[in-house]
C-alpha positions as CSV (number, residue, x, y, z in Angstrom):
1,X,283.3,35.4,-28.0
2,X,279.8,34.9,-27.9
3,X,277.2,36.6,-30.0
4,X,275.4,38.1,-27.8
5,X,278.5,40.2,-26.2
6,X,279.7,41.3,-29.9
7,X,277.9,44.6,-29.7
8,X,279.2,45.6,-26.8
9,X,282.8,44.3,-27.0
10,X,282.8,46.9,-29.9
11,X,281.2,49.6,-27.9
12,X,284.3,49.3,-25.5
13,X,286.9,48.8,-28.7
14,X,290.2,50.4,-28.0
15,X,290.7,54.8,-28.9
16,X,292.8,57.4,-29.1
17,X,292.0,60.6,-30.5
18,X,291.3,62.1,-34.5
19,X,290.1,65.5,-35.6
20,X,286.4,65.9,-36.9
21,X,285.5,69.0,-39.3
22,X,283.0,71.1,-38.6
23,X,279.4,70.0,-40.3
24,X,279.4,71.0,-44.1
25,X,283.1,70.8,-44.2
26,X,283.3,74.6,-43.1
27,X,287.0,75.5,-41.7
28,X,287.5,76.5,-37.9
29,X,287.5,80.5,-37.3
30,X,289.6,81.6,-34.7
31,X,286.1,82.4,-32.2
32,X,285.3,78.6,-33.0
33,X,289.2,77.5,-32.1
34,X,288.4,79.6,-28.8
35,X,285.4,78.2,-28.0
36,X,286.6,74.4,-28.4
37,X,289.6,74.9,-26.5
38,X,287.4,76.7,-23.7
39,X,284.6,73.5,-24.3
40,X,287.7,71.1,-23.8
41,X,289.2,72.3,-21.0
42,X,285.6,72.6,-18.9
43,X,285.6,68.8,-19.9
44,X,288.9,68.3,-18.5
45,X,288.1,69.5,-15.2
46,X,283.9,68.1,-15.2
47,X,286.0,64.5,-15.5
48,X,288.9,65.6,-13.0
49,X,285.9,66.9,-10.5
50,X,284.8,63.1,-10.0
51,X,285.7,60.7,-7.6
52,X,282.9,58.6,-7.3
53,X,279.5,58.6,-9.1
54,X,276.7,56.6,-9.5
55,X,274.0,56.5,-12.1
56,X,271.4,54.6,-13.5
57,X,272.0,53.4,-17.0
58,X,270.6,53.0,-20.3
59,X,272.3,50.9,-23.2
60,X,271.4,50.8,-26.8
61,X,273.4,48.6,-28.9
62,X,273.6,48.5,-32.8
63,X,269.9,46.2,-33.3
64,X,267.9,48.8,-30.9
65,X,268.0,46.2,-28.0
66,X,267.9,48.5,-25.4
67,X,269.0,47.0,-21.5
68,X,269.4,48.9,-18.4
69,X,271.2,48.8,-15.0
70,X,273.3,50.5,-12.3
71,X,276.8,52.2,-13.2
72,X,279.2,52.8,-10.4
73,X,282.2,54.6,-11.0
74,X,285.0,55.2,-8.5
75,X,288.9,57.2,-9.5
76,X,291.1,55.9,-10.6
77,X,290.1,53.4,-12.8
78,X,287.0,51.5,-11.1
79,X,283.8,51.0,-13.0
80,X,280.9,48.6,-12.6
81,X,278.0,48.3,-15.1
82,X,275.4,46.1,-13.4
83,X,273.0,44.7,-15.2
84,X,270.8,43.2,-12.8
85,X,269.2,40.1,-11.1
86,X,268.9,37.5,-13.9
87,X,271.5,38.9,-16.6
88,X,274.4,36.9,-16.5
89,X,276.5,40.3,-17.7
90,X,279.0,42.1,-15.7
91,X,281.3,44.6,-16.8
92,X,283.7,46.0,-14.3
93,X,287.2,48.2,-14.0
94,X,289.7,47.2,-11.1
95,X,291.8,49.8,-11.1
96,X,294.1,48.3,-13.7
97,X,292.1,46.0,-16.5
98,X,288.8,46.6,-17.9
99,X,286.4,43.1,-17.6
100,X,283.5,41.4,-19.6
101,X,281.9,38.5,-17.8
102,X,280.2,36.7,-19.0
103,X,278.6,33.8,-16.6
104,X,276.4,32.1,-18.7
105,X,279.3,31.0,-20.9
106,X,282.0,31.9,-18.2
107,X,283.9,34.0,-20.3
108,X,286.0,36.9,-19.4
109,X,287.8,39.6,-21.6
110,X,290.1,41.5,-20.3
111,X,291.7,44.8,-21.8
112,X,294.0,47.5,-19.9
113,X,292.1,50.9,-19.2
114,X,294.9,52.7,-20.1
115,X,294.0,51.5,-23.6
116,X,290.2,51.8,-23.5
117,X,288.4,55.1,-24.5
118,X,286.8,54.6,-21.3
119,X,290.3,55.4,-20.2
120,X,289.1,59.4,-20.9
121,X,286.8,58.7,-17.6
122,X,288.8,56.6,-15.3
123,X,291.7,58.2,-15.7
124,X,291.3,61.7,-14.0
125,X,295.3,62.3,-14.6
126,X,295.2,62.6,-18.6
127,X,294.6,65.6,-20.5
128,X,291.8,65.5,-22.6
129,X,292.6,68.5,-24.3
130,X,295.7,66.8,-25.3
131,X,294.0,64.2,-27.4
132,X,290.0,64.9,-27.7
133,X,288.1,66.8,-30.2
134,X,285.2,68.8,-30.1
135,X,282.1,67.3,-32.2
136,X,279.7,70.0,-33.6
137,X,276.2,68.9,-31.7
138,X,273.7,71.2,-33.2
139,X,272.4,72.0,-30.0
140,X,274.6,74.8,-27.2
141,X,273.3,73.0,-24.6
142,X,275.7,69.5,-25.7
143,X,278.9,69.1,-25.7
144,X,280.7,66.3,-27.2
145,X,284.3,65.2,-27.5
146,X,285.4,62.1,-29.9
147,X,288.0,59.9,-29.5
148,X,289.6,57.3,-31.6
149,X,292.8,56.1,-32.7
150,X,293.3,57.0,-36.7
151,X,296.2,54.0,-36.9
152,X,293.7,51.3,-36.1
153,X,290.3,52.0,-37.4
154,X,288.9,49.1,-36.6
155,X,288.8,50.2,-33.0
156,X,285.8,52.3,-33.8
157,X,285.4,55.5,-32.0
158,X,283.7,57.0,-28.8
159,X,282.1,60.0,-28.2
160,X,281.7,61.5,-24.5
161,X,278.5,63.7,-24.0
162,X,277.8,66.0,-21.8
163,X,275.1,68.4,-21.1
164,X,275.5,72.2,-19.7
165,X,274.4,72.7,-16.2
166,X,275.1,76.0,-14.1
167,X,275.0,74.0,-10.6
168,X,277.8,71.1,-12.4
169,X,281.7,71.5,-12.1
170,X,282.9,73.4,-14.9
171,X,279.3,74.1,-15.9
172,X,279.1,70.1,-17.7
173,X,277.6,67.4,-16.6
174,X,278.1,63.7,-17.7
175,X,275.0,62.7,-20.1
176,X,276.7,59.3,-21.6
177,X,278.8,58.0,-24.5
178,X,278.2,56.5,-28.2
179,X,280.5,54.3,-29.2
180,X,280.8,53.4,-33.3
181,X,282.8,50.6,-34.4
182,X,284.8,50.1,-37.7
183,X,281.3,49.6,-39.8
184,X,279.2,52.4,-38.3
185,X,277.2,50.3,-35.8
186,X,276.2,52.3,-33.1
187,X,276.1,51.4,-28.8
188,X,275.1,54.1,-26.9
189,X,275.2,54.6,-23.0
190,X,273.3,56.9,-21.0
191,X,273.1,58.0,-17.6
192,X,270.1,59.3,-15.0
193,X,270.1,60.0,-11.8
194,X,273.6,61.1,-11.4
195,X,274.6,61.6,-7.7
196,X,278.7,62.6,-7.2
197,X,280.7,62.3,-4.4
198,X,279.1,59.5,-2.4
199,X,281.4,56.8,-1.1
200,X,281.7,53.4,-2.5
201,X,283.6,51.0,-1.2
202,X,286.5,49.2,-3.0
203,X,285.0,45.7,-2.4
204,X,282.4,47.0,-5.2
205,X,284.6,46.6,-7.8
206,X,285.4,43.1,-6.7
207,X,283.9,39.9,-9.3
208,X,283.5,36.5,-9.2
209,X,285.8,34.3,-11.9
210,X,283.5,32.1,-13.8
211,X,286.0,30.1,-15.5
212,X,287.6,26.5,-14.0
213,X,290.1,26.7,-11.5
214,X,289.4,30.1,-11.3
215,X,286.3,30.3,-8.6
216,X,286.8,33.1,-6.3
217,X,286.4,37.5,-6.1
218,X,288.7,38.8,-8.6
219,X,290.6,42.2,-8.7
C-alpha cells in the first residue's frame, strides 16, 4: 500500500454498527427513542428511494488535503469516485467488490461491499434501522447515523449525513459521510449538485486493470 492511498483506505475501513450516547452522557427519554426510530427509518427509505445519483464531490482526508471529483452511484452496489484528468485514483463498486486503483503504482485493493460501511448506500435491501445509530448533531436540520463494528475497532467508523429537505424522499437528503479510523483521523466526503434518477449505464462502472497480465476493463 502506498502512502499516499493510506488515508483513504481507512476512510473505506470495514463497519458494522455501535450505539453512541447522547452528548453529556444524558440517557435517551422515551420522545428521544421516538424521534430516532422516526429519524432512522426516513433514512431507510431516503437510501431505498435511490437508484442512480450523481454528484459532485469533495474529499478531506486526515492532513486537510482536500481533492475533488465526480461520484456516480448506481443500485445495487455500483459506485465510481472520479478523480479527474491527471489523478491516477479511481475508486469504483461493481456490483460485488469495492476497488482502489491505483495506476501510478498499479495497485488494486479489493474488499466485498457487503462488508464495507459503504455497504449502508449500495445496498438498498438492508435495514438500516437494524444496525445504525442516531448521532446527536446539534443542529435539527442534520441527521446523522454511525456505523461501526465494536468487535474490530480498528475498522474505524462511518458516519452517513444527511440534511432535511421538504422536496427529498422521506424529507432527507444525502449531504456526505466522515469516516474515522482506529486513531481518530478524520476523511470526510461531501456531495453537491445532487441530481437522482438519471440513467447511467452499466459500462460506467467498468475499470481498467493496471497490474501485468491483467490489461483490460474489469467488472
Amino acid at each position: 500500500m502506498t502512502r499516499r492511498l493510506l488515508p483513504l483506505t481507512r476512510a473505506l475501513a470495514i463497519g458494522t454498527a455501535f450505539a453512541l450516547p447522547l452528548a453529556g452522557g444524558t440517557f435517551l427519554t422515551a420522545a428521544h427513542a421516538q424521534s430516532a426510530q422516526e429519524d432512522l427509518a426516513a433514512v431507510n427509505r431516503a437510501i431505498r428511494s435511490i437508484t442512480t445519483l450523481k454528484a459532485d464531490f469533495t474529499q478531506t482526508d486526515r492532513n486537510g488535503q482536500v481533492q475533488g471529483g465526480k461520484l456516480l452511484m448506481k443500485q445495487p452496489g455500483h459506485i465510481r469516485f472520479d478523480y479527474g484528468a491527471g489523478n491516477d485514483l479511481l475508486i469504483v463498486a461493481d456490483g460485488r467488490s469495492l476497488y482502489m486503483v491505483d495506476y501510478q503504482v498499479s495497485q488494486v485493493q479489493r474488499w466485498p461491499i457487503r462488508n464495507s460501511p459503504l455497504g449502508a448506500l449500495l445496498d438498498p435491501t438492508r435495514d438500516i434501522t437494524k444496525y445504525g445509530k442516531l448521532v446527536p448533531t446539534g443542529d435539527p436540520r442534520v441527521v446523522s447515523i454511525e456505523v461501526r463494528d465494536p468487535a474490530h475497532p480498528e475498522y474505524g467508523a462511518i458516519s452517513l449525513i444527511f440534511t432535511r429537505k421538504a422536496s427529498a424522499t422521506a424529507g432527507l437528503e444525502l449531504y456526505g459521510w466522515v469516516a474515522r479510523d482506529a486513531q481518530g483521523n478524520r476523511t470526510s466526503i461531501r456531495l453537491t449538485g445532487l441530481e437522482q434518477g438519471t440513467p447511467i449505464a452499466d459500462s460506467a462502472f467498468k475499470w481498467r486493470d493496471p497490474r501485468p497480465n491483467r490489461a483490460g476493463p474489469s467488472r
